[in-house]
C-alpha positions in Angstrom: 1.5 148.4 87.5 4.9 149.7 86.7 7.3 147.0 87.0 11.4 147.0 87.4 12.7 144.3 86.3 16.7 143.8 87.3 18.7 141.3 85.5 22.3 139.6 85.5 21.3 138.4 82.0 19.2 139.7 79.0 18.6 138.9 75.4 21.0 138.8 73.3 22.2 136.2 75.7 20.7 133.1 75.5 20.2 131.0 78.6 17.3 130.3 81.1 17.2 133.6 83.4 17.0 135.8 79.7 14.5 134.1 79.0 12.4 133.8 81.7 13.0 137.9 81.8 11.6 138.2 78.4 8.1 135.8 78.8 7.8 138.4 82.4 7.9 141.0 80.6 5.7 139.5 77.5 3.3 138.8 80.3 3.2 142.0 82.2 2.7 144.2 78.6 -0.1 141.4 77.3 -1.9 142.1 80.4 -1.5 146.4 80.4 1.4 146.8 83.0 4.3 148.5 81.8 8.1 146.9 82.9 11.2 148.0 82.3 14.9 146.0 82.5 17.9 146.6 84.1 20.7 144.7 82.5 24.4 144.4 82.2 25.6 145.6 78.4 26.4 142.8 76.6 29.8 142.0 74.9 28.5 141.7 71.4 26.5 144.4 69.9 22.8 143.9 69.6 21.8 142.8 65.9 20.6 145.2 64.1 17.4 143.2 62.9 16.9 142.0 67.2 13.5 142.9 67.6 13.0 146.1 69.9 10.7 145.4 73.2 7.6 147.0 73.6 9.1 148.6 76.9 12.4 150.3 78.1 16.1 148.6 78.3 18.4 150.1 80.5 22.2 148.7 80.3 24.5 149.4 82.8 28.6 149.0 82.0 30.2 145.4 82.7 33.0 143.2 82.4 33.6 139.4 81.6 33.0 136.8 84.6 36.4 135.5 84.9 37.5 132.1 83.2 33.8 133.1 81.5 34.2 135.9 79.2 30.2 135.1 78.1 29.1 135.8 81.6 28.8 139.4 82.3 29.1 140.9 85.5 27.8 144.8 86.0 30.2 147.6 87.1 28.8 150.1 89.4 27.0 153.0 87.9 24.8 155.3 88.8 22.0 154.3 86.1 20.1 151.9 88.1 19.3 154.3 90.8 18.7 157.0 88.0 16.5 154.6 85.6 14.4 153.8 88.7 14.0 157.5 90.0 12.8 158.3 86.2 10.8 155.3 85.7 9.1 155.8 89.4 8.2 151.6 89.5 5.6 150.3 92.0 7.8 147.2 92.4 11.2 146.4 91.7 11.8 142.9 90.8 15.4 141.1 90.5 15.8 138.0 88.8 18.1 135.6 89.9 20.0 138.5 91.7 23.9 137.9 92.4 25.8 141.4 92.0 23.5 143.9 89.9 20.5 142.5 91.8 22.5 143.8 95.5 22.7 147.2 93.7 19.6 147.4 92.9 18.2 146.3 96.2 20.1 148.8 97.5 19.1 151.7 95.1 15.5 150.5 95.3 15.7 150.6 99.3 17.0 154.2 99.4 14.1 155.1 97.2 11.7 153.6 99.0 10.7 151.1 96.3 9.3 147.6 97.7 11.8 145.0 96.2 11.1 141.2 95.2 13.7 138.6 94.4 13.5 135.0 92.2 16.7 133.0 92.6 16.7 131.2 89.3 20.2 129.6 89.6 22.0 128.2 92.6 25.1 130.8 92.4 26.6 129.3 95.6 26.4 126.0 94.7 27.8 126.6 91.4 30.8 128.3 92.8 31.1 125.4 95.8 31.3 123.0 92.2 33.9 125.3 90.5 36.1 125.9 93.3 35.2 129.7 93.8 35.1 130.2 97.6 35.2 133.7 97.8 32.2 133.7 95.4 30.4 131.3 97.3 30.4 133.6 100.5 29.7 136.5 98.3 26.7 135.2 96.9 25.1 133.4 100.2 25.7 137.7 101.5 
């Protein structure tokens, strides 16, 4: 099975969703699928000596969350919908989708491509804590 895997955080960055994304993917190859991840470029360049995955990395452009520089947020591009026409996936799966994960909904609905979503973190509630309205209705859309 060829598996999408859309992401608003990837290694290098080191917090629970990356992570998570990484033992998927470590799953799906021990067991003979094939994935592939959609993720946000990072701020810091990858380290030279990062091990390379035994499956493709697609980075789309972002920016710093703000008041969060190490939070990444993905511009619009037209790679996701281009990596998922090349990579022709049976199932597109976002993790803990907030803004890459609606563009890749979307991309993956006008390509006909069945789409699954894990909410890992409570975006809304996070932004309710922080004082973020406008993100709070954002993310509940």
């Amino acid at each position: 099975m060829r598996v999408a895997i859309i992401t608003e955080s990837y290694a290098p960055d080191v917090n629970g969703v990356a992570n998570s994304v990484l033992r998927v993917c470590d799953h799906l190859v021990t067991r003979g699928h094939e994935p592939m991840v959609i993720a946000p470029r990072p701020r810091r360049r990858l380290l030279p000596h990062a091990p390379v995955p035994a499956y493709g990395v697609h980075r789309v452009p972002s920016m710093p969350f703000p008041g969060y520089r190490n939070v990444r947020l993905a511009a619009p591009s037209g790679v996701i919908s281009a990596a998922l026409r090349e990579f022709q996936p049976d199932v597109v799966h976002l993790a803990s989708p907030f803004v890459l994960g609606a563009w890749g909904a979307r991309a993956a609905e006008s390509l006909g491509i069945p789409v699954v979503a894990v909410y890992q973190t409570d975006v809304p509630g996070y932004a309710e804590a922080y004082g973020v309205r406008p993100m709070q209705d954002a993310a509940w859309r």
